[in-house]
Backbone as CSV, one residue per row, in Angstrom:
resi,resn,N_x,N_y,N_z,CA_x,CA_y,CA_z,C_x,C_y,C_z
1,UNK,53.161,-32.570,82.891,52.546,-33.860,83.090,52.230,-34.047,84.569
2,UNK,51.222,-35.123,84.956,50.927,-34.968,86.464,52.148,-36.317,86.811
3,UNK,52.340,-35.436,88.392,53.637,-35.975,88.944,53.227,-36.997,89.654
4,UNK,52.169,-37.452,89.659,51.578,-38.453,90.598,50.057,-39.030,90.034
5,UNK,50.242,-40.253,90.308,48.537,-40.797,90.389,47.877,-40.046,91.015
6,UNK,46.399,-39.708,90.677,45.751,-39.100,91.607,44.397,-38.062,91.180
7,UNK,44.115,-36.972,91.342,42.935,-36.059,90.994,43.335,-34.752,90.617
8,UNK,43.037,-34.207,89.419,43.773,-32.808,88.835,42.308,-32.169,90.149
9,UNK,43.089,-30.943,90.044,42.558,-29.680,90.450,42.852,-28.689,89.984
10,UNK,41.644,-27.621,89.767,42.529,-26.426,89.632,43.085,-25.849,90.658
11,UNK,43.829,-24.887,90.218,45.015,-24.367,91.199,43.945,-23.391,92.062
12,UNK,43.603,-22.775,91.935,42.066,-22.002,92.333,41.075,-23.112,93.431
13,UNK,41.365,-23.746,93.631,40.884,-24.490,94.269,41.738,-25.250,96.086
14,UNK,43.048,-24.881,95.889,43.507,-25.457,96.588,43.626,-24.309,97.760
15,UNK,43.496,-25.207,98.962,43.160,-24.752,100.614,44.107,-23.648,100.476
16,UNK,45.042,-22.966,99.829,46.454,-22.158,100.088,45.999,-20.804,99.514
17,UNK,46.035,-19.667,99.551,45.495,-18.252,99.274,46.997,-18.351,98.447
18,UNK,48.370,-18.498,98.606,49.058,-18.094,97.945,49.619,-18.891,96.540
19,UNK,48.771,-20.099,96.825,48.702,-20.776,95.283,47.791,-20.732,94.624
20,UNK,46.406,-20.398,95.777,45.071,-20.364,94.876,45.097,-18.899,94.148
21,UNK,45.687,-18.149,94.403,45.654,-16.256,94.220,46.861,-16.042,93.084
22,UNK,47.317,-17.159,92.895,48.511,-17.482,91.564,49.543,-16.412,92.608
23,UNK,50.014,-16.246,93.483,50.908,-15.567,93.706,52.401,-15.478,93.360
24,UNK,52.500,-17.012,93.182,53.791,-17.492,92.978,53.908,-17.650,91.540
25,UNK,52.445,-17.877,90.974,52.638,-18.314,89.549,51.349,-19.082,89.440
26,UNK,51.025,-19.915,88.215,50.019,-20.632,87.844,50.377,-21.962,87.732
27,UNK,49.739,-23.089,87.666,49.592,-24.639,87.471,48.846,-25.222,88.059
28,UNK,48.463,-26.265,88.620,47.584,-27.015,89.314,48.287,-27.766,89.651
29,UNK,47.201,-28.659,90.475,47.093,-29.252,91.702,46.715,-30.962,91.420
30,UNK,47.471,-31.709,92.097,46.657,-32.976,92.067,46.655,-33.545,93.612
31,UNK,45.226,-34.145,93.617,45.354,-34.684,95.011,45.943,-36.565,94.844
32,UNK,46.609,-36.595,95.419,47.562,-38.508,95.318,46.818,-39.536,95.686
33,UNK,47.022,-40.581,94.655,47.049,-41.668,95.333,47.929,-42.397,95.510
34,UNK,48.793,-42.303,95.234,50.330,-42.512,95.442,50.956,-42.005,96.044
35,UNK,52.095,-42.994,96.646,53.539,-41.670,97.065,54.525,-41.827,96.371
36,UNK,54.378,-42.600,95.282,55.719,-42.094,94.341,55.446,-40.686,93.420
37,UNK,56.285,-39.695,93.421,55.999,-38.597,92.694,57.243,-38.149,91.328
38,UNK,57.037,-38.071,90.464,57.679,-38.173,89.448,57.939,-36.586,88.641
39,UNK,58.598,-36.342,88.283,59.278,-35.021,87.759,58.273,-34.671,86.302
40,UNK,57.412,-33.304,86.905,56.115,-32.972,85.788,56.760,-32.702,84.391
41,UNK,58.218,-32.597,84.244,58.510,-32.234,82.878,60.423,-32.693,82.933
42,UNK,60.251,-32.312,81.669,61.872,-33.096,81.146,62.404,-31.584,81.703
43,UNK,64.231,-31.932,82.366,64.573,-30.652,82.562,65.578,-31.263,84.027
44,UNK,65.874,-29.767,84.534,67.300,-29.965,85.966,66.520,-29.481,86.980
45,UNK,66.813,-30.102,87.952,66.378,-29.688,89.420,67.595,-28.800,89.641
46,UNK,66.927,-27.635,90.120,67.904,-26.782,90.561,67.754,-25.843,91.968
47,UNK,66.681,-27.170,92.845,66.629,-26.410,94.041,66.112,-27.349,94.548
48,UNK,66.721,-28.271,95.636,65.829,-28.720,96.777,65.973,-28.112,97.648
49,UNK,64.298,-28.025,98.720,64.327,-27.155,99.792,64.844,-28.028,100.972
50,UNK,65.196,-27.405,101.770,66.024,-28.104,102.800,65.220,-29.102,104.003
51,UNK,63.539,-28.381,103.968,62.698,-29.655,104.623,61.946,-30.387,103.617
52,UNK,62.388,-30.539,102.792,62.303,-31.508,101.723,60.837,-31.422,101.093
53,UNK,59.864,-30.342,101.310,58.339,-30.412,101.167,58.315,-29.572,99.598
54,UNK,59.491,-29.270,98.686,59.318,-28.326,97.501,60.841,-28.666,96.885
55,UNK,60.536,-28.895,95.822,61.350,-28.311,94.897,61.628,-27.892,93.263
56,UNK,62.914,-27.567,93.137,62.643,-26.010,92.176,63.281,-26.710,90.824
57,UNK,62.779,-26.659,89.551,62.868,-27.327,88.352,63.165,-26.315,87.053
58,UNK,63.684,-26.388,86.034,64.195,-25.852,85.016,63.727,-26.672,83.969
59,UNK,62.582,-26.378,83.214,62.394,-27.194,81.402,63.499,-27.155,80.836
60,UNK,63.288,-28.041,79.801,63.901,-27.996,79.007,63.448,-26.854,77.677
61,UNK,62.048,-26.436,77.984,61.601,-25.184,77.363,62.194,-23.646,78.140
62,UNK,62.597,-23.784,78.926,63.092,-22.445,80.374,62.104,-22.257,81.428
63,UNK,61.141,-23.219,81.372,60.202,-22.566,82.261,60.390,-23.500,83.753
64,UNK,60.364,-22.220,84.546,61.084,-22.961,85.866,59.804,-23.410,86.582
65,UNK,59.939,-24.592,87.713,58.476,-25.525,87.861,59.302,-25.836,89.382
66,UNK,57.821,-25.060,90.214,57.882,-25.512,91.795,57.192,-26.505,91.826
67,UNK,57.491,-27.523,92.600,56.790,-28.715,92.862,56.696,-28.705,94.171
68,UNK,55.671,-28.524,94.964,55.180,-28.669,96.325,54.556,-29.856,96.682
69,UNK,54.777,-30.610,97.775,54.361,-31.836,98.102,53.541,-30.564,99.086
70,UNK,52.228,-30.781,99.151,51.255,-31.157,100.413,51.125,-29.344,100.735
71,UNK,50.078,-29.064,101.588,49.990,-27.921,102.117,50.486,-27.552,103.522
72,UNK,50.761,-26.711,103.385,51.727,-26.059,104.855,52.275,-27.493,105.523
73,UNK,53.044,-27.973,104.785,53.771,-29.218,104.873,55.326,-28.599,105.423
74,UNK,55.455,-27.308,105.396,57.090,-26.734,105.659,57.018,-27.244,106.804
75,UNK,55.825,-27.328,108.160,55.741,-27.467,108.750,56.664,-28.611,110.033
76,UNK,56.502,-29.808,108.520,56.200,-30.844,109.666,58.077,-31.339,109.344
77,UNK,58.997,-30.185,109.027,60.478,-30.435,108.823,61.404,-31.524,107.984
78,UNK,60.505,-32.037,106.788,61.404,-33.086,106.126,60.182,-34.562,106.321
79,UNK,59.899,-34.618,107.702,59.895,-35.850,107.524,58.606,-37.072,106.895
80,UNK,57.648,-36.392,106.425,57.176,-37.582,105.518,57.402,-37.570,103.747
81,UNK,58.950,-37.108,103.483,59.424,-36.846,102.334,60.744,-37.427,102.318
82,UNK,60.685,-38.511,101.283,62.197,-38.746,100.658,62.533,-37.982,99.520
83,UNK,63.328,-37.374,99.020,64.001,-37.174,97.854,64.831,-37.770,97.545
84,UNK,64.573,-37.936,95.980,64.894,-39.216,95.648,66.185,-38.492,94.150
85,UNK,66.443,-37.207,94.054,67.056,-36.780,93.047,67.950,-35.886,93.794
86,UNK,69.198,-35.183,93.039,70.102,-34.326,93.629,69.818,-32.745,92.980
87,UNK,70.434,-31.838,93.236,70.425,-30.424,92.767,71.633,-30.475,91.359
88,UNK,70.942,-30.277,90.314,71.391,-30.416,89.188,71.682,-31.456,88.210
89,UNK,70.530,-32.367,88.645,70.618,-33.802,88.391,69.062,-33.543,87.048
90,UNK,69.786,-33.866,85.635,68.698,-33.990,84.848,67.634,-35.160,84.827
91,UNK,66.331,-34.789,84.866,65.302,-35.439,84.728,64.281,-35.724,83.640
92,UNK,63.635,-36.828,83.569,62.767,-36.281,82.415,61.567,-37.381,83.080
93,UNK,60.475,-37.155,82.755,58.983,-37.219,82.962,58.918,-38.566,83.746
94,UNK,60.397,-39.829,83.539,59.772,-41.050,83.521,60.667,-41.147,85.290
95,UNK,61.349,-39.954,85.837,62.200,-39.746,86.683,61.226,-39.881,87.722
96,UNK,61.297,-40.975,88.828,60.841,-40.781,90.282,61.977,-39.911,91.006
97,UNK,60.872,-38.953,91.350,61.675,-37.906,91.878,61.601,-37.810,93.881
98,UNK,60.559,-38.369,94.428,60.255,-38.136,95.741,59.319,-39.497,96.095
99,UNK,59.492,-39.701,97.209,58.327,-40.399,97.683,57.750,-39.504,99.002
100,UNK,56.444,-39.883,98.834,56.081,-38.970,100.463,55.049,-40.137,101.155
101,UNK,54.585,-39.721,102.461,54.370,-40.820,103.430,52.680,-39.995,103.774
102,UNK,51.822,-40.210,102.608,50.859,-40.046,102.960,49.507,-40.030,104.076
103,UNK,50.179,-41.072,104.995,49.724,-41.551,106.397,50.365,-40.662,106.966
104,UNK,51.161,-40.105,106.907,52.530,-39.518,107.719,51.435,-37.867,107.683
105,UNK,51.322,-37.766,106.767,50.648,-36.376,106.136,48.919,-35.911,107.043
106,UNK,48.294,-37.214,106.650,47.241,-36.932,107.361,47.217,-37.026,109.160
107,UNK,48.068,-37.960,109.550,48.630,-37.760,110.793,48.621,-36.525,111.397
108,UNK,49.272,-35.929,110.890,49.721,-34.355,111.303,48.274,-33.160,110.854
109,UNK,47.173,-33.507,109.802,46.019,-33.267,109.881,46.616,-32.155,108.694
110,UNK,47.773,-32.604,107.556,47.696,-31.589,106.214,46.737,-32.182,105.140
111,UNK,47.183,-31.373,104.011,46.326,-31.546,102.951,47.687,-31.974,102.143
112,UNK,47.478,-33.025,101.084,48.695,-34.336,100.723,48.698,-33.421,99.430
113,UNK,47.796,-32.593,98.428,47.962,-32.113,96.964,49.359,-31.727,96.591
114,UNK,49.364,-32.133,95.422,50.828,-32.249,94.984,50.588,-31.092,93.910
115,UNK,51.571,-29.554,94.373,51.114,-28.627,93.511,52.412,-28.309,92.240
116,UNK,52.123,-28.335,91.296,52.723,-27.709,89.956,52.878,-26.488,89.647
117,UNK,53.476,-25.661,89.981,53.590,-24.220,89.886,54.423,-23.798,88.959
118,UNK,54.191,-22.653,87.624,55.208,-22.622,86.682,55.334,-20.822,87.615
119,UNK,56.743,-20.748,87.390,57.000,-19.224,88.513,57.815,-18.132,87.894
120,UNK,57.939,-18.461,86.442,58.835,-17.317,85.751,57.451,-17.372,84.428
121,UNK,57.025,-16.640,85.436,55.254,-15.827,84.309,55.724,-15.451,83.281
122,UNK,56.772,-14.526,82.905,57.049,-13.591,82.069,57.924,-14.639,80.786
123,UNK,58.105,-16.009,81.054,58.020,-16.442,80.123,57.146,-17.589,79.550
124,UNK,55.686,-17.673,79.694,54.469,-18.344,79.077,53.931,-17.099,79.207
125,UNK,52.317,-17.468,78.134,51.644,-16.432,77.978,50.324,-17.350,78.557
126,UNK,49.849,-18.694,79.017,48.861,-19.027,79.064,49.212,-20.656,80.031
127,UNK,48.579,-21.216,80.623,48.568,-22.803,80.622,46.689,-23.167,80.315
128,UNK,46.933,-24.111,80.051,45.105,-24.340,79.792,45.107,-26.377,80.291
129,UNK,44.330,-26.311,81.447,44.135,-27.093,81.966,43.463,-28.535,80.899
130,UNK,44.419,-29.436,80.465,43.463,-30.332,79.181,43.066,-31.712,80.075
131,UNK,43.214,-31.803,81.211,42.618,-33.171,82.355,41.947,-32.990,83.429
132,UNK,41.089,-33.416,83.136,40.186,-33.394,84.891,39.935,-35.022,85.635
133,UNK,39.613,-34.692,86.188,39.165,-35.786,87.181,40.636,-36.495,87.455
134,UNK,40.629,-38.604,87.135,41.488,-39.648,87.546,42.944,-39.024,86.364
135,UNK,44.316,-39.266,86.689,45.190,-39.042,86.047,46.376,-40.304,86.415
136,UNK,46.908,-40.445,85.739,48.609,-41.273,85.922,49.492,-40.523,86.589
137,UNK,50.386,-40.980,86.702,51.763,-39.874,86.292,52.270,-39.954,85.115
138,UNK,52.309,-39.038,84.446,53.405,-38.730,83.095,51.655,-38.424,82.189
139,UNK,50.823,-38.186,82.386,49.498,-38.071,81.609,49.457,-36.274,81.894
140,UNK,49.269,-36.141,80.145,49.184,-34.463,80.120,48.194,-33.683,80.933
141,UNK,48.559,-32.724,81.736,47.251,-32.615,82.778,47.170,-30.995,81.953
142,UNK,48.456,-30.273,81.351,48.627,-29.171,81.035,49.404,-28.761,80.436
143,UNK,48.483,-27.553,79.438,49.959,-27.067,77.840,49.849,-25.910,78.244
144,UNK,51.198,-25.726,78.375,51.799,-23.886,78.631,52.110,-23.643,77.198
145,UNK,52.058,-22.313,76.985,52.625,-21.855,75.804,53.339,-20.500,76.119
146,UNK,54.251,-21.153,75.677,55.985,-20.100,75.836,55.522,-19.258,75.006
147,UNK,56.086,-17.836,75.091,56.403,-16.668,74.959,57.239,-16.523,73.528
């Protein structure tokens, strides 16, 4: 589900060679209009990164889900990101999970897209993008199909 108000993209599209090139994995992209960001699927956080710009998710199907606030956002050390959940704290779709400081973002001259990355390939065989354009949060942007 998209984690934020805002604009689907494809993942192929976003300023990053190593998300646009699926390196890490496949999902898309939304650009915000919001800074509340909400947890793309039911399931455990089982990784926040320590400058607070990513973190690492477990379905409740197994499929593990990077959530990246913003591009080369490692950058700017934590600070236009609250986290708003703990490491091993279950979530499900209706969970505000982060806020980020979108002014804060363009300030520093990043790109704000809020990326969805599923990163254990070997268990889906497909995602197929079913939203384009304006989205909610919790509005299906994408169906993976498990293995």
């Amino acid at each position: 589900m998209s984690p934020v108000d805002g604009i689907v993209e494809a993942i192929e599209t976003v300023n990053d060679p190593v998300f646009s090139q699926k390196m890490i994995g496949d999902g898309f992209a939304i650009f915000p209009e919001s800074q509340e960001i909400y947890a793309p699927v039911n399931g455990v956080i089982t990784n926040i990164f320590p400058t607070k710009h990513a973190l690492g998710m477990v379905s409740e199907t197994g499929v593990e889900v990077l959530l990246h606030f913003g591009i080369d956002t490692v950058e700017l050390k934590g600070e236009p990101f609250e986290i708003l959940v703990t490491e091993n704290q279950t979530v499900t779709a209706d969970t505000k999970i982060a806020l980020i400081d979108l002014e804060k973002i363009a300030e520093f001259d990043k790109e704000p897209d809020i990326l969805v990355i599923l990163t254990n390939q070997d268990q889906y065989s497909s995602i197929e993008l079913v939203a384009s354009n304006k989205v909610a949060h919790q509005d299906t942007v994408a169906k993976v199909s498990i293995k």
